[in-house]
C-alpha positions as CSV (number, residue, x, y, z in Angstrom):
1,X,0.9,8.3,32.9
2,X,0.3,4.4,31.7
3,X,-0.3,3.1,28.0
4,X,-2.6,0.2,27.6
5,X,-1.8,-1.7,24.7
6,X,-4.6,-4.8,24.3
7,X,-3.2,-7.7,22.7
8,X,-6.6,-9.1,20.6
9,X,-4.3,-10.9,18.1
10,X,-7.0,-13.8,16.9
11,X,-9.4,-12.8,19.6
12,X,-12.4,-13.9,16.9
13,X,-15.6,-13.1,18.9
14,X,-14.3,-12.7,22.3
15,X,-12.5,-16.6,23.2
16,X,-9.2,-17.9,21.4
17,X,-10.2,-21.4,21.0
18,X,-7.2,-23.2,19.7
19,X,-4.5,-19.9,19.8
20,X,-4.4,-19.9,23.5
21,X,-0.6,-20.0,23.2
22,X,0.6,-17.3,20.8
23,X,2.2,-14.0,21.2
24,X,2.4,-12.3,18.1
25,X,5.2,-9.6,18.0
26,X,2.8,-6.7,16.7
27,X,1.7,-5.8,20.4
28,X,5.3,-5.6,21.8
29,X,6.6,-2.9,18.8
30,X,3.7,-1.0,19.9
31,X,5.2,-0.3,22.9
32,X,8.9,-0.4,21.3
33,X,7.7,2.7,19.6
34,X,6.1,4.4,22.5
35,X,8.6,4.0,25.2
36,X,10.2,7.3,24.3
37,X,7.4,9.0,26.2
38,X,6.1,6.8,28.1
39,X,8.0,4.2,30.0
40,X,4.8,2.6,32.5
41,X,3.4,0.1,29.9
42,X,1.1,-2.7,30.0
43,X,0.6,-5.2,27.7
44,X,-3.0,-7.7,28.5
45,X,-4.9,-10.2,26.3
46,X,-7.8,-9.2,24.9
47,X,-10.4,-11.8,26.8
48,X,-7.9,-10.7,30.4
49,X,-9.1,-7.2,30.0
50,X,-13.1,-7.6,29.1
51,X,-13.2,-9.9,32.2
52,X,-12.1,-6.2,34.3
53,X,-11.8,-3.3,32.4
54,X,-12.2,-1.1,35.3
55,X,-9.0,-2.7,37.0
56,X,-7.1,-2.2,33.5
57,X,-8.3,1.0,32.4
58,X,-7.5,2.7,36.0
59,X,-4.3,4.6,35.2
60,X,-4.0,4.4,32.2
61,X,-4.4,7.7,29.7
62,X,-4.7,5.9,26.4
63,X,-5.3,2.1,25.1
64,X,-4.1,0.6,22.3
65,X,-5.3,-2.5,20.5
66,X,-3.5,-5.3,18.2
67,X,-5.6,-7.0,16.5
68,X,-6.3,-9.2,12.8
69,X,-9.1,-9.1,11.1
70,X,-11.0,-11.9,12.0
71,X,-11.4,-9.8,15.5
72,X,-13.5,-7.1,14.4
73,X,-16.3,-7.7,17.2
74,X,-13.6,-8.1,20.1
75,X,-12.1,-5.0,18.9
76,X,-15.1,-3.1,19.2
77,X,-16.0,-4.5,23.0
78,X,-13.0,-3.5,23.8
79,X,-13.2,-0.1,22.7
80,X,-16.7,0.1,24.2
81,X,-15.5,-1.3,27.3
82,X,-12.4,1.3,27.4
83,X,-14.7,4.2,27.3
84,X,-17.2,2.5,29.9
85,X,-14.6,2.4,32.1
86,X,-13.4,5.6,31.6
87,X,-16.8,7.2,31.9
88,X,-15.7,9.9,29.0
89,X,-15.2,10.3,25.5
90,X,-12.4,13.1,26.1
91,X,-9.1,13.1,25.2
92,X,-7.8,11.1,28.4
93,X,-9.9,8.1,27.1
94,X,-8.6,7.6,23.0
95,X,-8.3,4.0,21.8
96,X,-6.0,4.0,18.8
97,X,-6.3,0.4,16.9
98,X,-3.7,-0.9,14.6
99,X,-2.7,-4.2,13.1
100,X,-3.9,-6.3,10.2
101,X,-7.5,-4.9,11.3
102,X,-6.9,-1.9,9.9
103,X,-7.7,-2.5,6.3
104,X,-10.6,-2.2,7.6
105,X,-11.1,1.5,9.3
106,X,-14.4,2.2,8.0
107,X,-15.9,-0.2,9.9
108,X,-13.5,0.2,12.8
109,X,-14.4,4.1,13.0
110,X,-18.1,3.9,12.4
111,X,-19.0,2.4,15.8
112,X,-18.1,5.4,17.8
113,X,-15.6,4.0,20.3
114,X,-12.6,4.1,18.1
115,X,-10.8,7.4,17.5
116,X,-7.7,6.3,15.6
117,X,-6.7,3.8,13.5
118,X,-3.1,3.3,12.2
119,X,-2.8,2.0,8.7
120,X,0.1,-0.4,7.8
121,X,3.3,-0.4,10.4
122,X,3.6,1.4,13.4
123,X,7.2,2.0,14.2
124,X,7.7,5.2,12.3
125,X,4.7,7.1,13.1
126,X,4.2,6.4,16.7
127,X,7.5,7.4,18.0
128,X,6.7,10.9,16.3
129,X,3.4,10.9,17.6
130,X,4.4,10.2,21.3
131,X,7.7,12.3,21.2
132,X,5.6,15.3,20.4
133,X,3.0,14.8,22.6
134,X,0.5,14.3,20.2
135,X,-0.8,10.2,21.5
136,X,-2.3,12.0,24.8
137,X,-3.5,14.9,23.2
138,X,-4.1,13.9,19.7
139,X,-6.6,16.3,17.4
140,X,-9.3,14.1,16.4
141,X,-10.8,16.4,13.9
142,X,-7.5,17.4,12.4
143,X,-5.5,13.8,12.0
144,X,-2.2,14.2,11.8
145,X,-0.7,12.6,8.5
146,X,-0.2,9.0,8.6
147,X,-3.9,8.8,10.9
148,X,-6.8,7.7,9.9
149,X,-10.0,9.1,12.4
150,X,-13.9,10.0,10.9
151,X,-12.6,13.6,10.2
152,X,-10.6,12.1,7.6
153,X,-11.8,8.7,6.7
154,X,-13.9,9.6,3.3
155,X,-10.5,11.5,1.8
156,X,-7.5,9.8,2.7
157,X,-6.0,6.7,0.3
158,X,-5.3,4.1,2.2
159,X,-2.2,2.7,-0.1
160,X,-0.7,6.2,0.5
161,X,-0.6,6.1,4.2
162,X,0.6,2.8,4.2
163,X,3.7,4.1,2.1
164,X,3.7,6.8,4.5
165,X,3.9,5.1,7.6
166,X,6.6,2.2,6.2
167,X,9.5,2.4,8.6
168,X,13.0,0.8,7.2
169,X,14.8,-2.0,9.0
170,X,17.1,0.2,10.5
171,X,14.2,2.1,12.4
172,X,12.9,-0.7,13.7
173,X,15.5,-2.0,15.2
174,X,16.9,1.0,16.8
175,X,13.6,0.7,18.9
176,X,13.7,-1.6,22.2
177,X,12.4,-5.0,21.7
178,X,10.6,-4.9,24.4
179,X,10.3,-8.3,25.2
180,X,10.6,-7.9,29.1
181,X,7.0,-7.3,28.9
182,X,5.5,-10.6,27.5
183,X,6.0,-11.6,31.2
184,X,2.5,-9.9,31.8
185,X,1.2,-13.0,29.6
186,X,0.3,-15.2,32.6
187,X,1.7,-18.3,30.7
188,X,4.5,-16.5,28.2
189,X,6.6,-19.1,29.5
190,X,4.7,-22.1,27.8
191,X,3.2,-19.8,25.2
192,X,4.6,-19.6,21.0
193,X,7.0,-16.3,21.3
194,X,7.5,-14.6,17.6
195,X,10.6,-13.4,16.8
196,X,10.2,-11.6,13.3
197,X,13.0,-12.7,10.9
198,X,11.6,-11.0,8.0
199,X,8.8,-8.7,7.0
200,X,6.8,-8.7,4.3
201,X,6.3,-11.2,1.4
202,X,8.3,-11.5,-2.1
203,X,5.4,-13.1,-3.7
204,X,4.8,-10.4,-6.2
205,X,3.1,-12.7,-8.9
206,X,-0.6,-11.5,-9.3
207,X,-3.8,-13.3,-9.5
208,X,-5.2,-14.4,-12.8
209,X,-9.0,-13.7,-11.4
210,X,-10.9,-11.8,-9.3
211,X,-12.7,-12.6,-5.9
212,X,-15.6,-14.1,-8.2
213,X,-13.6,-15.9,-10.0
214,X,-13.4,-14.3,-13.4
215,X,-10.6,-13.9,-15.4
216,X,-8.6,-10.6,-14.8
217,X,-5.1,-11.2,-16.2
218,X,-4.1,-9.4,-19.5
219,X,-1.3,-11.8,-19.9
220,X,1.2,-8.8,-19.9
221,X,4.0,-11.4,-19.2
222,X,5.0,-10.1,-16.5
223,X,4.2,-12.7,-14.0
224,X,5.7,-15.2,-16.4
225,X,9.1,-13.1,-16.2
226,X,8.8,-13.8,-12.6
227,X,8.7,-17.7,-13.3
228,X,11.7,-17.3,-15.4
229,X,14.2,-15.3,-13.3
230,X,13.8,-11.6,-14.9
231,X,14.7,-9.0,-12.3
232,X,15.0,-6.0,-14.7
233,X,11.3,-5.0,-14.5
234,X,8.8,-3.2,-11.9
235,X,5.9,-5.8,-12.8
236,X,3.2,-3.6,-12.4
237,X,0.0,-5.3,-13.4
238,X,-2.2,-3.2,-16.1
239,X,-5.3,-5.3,-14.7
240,X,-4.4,-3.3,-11.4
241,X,-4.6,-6.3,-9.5
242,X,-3.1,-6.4,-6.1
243,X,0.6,-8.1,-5.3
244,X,0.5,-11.6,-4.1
245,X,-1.5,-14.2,-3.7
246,X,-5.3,-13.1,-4.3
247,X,-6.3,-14.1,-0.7
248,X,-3.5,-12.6,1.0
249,X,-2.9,-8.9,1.9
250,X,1.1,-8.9,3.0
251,X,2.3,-8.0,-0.1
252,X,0.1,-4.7,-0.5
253,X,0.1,-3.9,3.6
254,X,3.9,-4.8,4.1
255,X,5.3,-5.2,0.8
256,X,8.3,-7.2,-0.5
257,X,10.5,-8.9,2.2
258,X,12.7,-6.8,4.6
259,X,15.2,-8.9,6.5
260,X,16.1,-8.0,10.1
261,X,20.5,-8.7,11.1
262,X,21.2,-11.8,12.3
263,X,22.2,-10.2,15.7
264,X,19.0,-8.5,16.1
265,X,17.4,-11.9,15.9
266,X,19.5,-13.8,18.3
267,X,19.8,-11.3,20.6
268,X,15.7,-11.4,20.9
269,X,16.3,-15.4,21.3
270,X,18.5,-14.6,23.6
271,X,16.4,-12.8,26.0
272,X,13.3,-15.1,25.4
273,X,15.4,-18.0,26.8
274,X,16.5,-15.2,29.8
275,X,12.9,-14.1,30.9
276,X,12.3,-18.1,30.9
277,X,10.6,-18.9,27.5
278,X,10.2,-22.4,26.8
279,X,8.4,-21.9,22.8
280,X,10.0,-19.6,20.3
281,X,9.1,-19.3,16.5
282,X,11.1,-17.9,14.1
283,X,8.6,-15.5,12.3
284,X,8.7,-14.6,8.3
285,X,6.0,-15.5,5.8
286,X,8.7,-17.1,4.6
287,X,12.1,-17.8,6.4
288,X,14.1,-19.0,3.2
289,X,13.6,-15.4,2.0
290,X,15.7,-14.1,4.7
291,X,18.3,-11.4,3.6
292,X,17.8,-12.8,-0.2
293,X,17.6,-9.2,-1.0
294,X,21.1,-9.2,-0.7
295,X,21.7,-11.5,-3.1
296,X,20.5,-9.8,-5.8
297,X,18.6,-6.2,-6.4
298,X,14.6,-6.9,-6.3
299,X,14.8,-10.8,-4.7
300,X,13.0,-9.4,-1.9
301,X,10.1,-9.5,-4.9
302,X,10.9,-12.6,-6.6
303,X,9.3,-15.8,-5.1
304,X,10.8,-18.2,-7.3
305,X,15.0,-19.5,-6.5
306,X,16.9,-16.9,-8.7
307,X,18.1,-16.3,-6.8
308,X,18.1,-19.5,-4.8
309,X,17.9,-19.0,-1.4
310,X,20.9,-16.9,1.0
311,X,22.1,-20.2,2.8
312,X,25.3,-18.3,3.9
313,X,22.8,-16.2,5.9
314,X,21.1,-18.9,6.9
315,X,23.5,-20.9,8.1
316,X,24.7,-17.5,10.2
317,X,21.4,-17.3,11.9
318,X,21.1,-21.1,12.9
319,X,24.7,-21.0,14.2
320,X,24.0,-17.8,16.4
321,X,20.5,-20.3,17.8
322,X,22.7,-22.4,18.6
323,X,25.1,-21.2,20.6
324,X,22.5,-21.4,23.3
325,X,22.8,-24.3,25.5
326,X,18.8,-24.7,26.0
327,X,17.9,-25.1,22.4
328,X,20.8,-27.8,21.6
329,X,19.9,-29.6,24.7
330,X,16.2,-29.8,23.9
331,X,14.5,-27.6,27.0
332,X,14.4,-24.9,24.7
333,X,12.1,-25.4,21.2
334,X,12.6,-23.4,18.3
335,X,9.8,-23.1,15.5
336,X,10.0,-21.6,11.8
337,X,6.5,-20.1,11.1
338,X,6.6,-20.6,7.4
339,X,8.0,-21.9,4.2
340,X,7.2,-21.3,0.0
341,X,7.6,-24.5,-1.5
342,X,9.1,-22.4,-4.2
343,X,12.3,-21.7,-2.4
344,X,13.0,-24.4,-0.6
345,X,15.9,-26.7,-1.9
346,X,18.5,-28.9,-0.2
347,X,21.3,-26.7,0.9
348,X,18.3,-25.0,3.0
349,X,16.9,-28.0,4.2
350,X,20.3,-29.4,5.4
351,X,20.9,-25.7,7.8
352,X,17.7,-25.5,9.2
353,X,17.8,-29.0,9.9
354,X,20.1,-28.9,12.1
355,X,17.8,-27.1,14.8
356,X,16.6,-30.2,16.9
357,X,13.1,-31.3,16.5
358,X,12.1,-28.3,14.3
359,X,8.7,-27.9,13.2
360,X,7.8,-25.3,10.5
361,X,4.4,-25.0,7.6
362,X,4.0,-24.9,4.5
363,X,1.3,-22.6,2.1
364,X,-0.6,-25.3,0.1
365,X,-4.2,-23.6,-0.2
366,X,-4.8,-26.2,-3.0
367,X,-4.1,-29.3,-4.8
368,X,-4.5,-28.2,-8.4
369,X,-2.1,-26.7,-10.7
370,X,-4.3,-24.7,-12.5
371,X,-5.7,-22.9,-9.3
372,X,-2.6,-22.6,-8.1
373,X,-1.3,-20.2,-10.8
374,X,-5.3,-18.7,-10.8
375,X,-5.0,-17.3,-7.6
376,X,-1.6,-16.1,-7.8
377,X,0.6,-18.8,-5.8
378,X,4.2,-19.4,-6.9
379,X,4.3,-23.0,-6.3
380,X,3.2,-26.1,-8.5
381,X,2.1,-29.4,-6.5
382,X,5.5,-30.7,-7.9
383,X,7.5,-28.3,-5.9
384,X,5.2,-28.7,-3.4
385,X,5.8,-32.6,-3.0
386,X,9.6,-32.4,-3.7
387,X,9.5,-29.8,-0.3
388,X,7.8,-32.8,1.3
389,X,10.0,-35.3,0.3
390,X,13.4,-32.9,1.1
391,X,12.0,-32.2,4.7
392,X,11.1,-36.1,5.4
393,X,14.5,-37.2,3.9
394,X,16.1,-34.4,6.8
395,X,13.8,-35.0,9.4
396,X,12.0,-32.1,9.3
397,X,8.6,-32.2,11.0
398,X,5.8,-30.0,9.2
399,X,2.4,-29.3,8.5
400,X,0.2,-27.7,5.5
401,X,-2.0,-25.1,5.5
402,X,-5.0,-24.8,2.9
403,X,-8.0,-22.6,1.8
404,X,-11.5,-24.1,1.1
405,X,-13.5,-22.2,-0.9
406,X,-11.5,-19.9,-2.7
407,X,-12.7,-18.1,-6.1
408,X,-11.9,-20.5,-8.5
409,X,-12.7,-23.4,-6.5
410,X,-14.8,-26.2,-8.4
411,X,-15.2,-29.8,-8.2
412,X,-12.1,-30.8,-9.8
413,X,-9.7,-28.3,-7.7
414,X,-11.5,-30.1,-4.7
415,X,-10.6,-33.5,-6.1
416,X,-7.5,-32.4,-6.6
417,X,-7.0,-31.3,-3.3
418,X,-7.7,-33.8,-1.4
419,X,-5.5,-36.2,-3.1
420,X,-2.4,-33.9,-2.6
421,X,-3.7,-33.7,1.0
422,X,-3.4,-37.4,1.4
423,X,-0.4,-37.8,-0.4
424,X,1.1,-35.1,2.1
425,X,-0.6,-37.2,4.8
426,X,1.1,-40.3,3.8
427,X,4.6,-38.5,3.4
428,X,5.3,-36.9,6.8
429,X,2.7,-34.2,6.9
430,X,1.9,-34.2,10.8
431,X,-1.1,-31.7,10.6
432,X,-3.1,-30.3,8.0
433,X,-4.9,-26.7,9.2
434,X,-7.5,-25.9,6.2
435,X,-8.9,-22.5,6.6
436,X,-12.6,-21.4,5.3
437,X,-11.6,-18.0,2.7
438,X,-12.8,-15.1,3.5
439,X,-11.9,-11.7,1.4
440,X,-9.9,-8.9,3.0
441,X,-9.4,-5.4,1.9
442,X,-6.5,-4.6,-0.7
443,X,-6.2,-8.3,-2.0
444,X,-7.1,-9.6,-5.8
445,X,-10.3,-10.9,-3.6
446,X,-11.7,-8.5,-2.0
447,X,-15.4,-8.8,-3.0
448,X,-15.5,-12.6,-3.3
449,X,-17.5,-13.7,-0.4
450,X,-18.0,-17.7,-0.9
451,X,-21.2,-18.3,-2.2
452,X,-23.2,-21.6,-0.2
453,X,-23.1,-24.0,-3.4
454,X,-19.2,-23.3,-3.0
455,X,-19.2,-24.2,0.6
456,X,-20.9,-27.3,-0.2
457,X,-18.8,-28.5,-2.4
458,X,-15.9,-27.9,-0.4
459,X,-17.6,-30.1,2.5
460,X,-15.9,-33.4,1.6
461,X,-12.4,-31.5,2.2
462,X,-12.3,-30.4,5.5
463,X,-13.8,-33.8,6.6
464,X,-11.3,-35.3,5.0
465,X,-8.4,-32.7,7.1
466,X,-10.5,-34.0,9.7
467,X,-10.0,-37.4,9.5
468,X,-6.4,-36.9,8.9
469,X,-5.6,-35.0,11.7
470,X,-7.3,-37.6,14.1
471,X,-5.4,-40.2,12.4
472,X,-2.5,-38.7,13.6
473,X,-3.5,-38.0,17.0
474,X,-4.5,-41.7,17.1
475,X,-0.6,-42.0,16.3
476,X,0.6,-40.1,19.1
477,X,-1.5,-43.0,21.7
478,X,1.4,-44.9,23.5
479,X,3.9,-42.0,23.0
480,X,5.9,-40.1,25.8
481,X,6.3,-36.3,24.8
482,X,7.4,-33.7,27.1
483,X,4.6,-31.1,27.7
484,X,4.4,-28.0,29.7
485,X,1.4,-27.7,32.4
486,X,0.6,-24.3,30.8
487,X,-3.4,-23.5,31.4
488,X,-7.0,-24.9,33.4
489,X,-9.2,-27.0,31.8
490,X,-12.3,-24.9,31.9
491,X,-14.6,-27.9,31.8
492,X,-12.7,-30.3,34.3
493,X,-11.8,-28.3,37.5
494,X,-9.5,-30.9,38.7
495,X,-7.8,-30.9,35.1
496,X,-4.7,-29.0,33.5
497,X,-3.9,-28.5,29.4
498,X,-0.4,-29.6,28.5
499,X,1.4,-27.8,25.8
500,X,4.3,-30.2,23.9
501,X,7.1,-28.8,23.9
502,X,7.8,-29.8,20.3
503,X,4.8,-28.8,19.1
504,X,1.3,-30.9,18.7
505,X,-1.8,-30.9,19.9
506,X,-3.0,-29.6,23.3
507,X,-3.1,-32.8,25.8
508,X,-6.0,-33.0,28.4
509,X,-4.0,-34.2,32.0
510,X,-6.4,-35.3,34.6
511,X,-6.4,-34.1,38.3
512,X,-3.1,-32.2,37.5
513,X,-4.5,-28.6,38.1
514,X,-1.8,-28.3,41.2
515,X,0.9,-28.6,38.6
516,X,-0.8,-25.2,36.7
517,X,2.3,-23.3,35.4
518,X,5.0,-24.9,37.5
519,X,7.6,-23.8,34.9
520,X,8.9,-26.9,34.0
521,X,8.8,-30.0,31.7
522,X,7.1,-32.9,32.0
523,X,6.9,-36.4,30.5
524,X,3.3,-37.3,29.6
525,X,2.2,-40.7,28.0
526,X,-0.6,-40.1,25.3
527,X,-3.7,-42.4,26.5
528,X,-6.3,-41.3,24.3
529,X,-7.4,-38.9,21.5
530,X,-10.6,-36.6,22.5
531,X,-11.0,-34.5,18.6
532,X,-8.7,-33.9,16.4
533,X,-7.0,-30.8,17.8
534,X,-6.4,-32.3,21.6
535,X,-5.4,-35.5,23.2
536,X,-5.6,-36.9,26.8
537,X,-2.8,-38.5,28.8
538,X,-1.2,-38.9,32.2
539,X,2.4,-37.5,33.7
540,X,4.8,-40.5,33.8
């Protein structure tokens, strides 16, 4: 008996333009929490196994599939695909589908070709599914609690099942990692590894308006208790507006931040570096929240510094990175996924500078105050800029993320925007990533589909991230960065794609295809800039 667990983690439509080098960790606990009953496993991208499903599927009893939202249509060729090759709809052919996509199980179910979907976390209700037999013979039309299928999809509540299915740290990490299997990845090696240092988010401030924009907030205070450090209440919104910020659906889907021990982290870095892994990121949605929860009861919902955040922690993870030879030295790079603005002060800056060459992000969304505390962030543009200026004064590389077109957007948040975008630009921002919104389930947003006047408007914004970013690839011309001969130019046969090391933009090499993942580092001059996500060069 086999388990296929499809990795479509920002699959989109079927291609991963630009996220050709991520492995998320969401595919690899799948398989933690089915290896009780099943130890032959195999873990394939999404676009590997539509290319031969007949190969994949032979085998195997039952697929499962990671995936976001944004993969909807790659979900569903897969399933369709899974049952094609199969040539049943029986029990010996179920797809189960889990992940961030599963806010959305209506639309997951109605196709036909999924029979399960898995609401919220997996690591508690698997196990108990596969230790009882139930994943190979599971009862469609009598789901098993914690299961969503079409028997039950018009009477369950989502929230509940999420609560239901909500394993504690402790759970989780008596599972395996699993990480021997990301060698099935044909270029892990090169690739962006997560390691999950926290889960869940402690951004428990609420929107002030809805998805179109209206005001929703009853100005209970309770928010503004947040702001000012008061931990004695539950801050439950009368408005009944979802956790967090209004575009993001952590909060409600994870809830406030659980912190994973120190040693379960390093030991994960630890084998990564082992199994040959030259990329590994430090995953959290925000890493200066890690073990704050022992600080003080409720921090783990509190996104603002009281209390500040646990540097003593902190500095215990950083010192267990680097014990290891290959991060110090520089073959190995570590990444931190994400920051709050909020949190970040100089005790934190000095420990997690210490890590050579780090990169990590940062949550803008948008450059005015007033939309800022609309759609429920817990940063100014003040905090925002002093975080800039701490991590250029330690020499901490980063980049900003921000939202076009949110609910609330108007001409003078866009204005606003784009002149903290290029005040970033001029203070150490390497990258700026700006994101179209779209609404997921179980956010303050969820029916605020940006209308085309609103898209318009936002036009002049992501040209100017545009321009930006090509500026700074125009930067990079004359530089030597070590980059890892990682994946085929699909356009240029005689062509390879370079990963840095560091971090940066993907770098076209000319008639180095025989190099294709050689396993090791390579200097690369930058010669040229080809857009404003890749560059060209040649191997010194």
């Amino acid at each position: 008996m086999r388990f296929l667990i499809v990795d479509a983690l920002t699959l989109g439509k079927g291609r991963r333009s630009f996220t050709r080098d991520f492995i998320g960790a969401g595919p690899r606990m799948i398989a933690a929490s089915l290896r009780s009953a099943c130890k032959d496993i195999l873990i394939i991208r999404g676009e590997d196994f539509l290319k031969a499903p007949d190969d994949f599927s032979r085998g195997a009893s039952t697929c499962f599939v990671s995936a976001m939202s944004m993969d909807m249509r790659s979900v569903q060729a897969i399933a369709s695909a899974w049952k094609s090759a199969k040539n049943t709809h029986g029990n010996n052919s179920l797809v189960f589908v889990g992940g961030p996509i599963a806010l959305h199980y209506r639309d997951i179910l109605k196709e036909g070709n999924v029979d399960v979907v898995i609401p919220g976390e997996c690591e508690k209700i698997l196990p108990y599914l596969a230790t009882h037999g139930i994943v190979t013979d599971f009862p469609v039309d009598a789901p098993p609690p914690g299961t969503i299928t079409v028997a039950n999809v018009d009477v369950i509540n989502y929230d509940d099942l999420v609560m239901l299915n909500r394993p504690s740290i402790r759970e989780i990490q008596g599972l395996p990692t699993s990480l021997d299997l990301i060698s099935s990845y044909h270029n892990f090696w090169a690739s962006r590894i997560y390691i999950e240092c926290t889960r869940g988010c402690s951004n428990f401030k609420r929107a002030k308006i809805d998805g179109k924009g209206e005001q929703t907030c009853k100005e209970c205070g309770s928010c503004g208790a947040l702001e000012t450090g008061d931990t004695t209440g539950e801050f439950s919104c009368p408005s009944g507006t979802y956790p967090g910020c209004g575009f993001c659906s952590t909060p409600s889907t994870w809830g406030g931040t659980r912190s994973f021990d120190v040693r379960h982290i390093t030991m994960q870095v630890e084998d990564c570096i082992r199994l040959g892994a030259r990329r590994i990121v430090l995953g959290a949605s925000d890493v200066l929240d890690f073990q704050r929860e022992k600080l003080e009861k409720g921090a783990n919902q509190y996104p603002y510094p009281v209390p500040a955040p646990n540097h003593e922690a902190l500095e215990f993870l950083v010192d267990g990175i680097l014990e290891h030879d290959a991060i110090t030295s520089g073959k190995v790079q570590i990444f931190v996924e994400n920051i709050k603005a909020s949190l970040l002060d100089e005790p934190s800056t000095c420990i997690l500078s210490r890590i050579p060459n780090l990169t990590l992000s940062i949550g803008v969304e948008t450059g005015s105050d007033i939309h800022l505390s609309a759609i429920g962030k817990p940063a100014t543009t003040a905090m925002i800029k002093e975080a800039a200026r701490l991590l250029c004064k330690h020499q901490v590389r980063y980049h900003a993320y921000f939202i076009h077109s949110l609910p609330g957007q108007d001409a003078s948040t866009v204005r606003s925007s784009k002149q903290l975008m290029q005040w970033l630009a001029n203070h150490g921002m390497e990258k700026v990533t700006i994101y179209r919104f779209r609404p997921l389930p179980h956010t303050a947003f969820e029916n605020g589909f940006p209308s085309k006047s609103r898209l318009k408007e936002a036009k002049s914004l992501t040209q100017l991230a545009r321009r930006i970013n090509l500026q700074k690839k125009h930067e990079l011309v004359g530089k030597i960065v070590p980059v890892l001969v990682a994946e085929r130019d699909f356009r240029d046969k005689d062509s390879a794609i370079g990963y840095m090391l560091y971090g940066g933009p993907k770098v076209k090499l000319p008639d180095s295809i025989k190099l294709l993942d050689d396993k090791r580092v390579h200097d690369a001059r930058i010669t040229g800039v080809l857009g404003d996500k890749i560059v060209i060069g040649e191997l010194t």
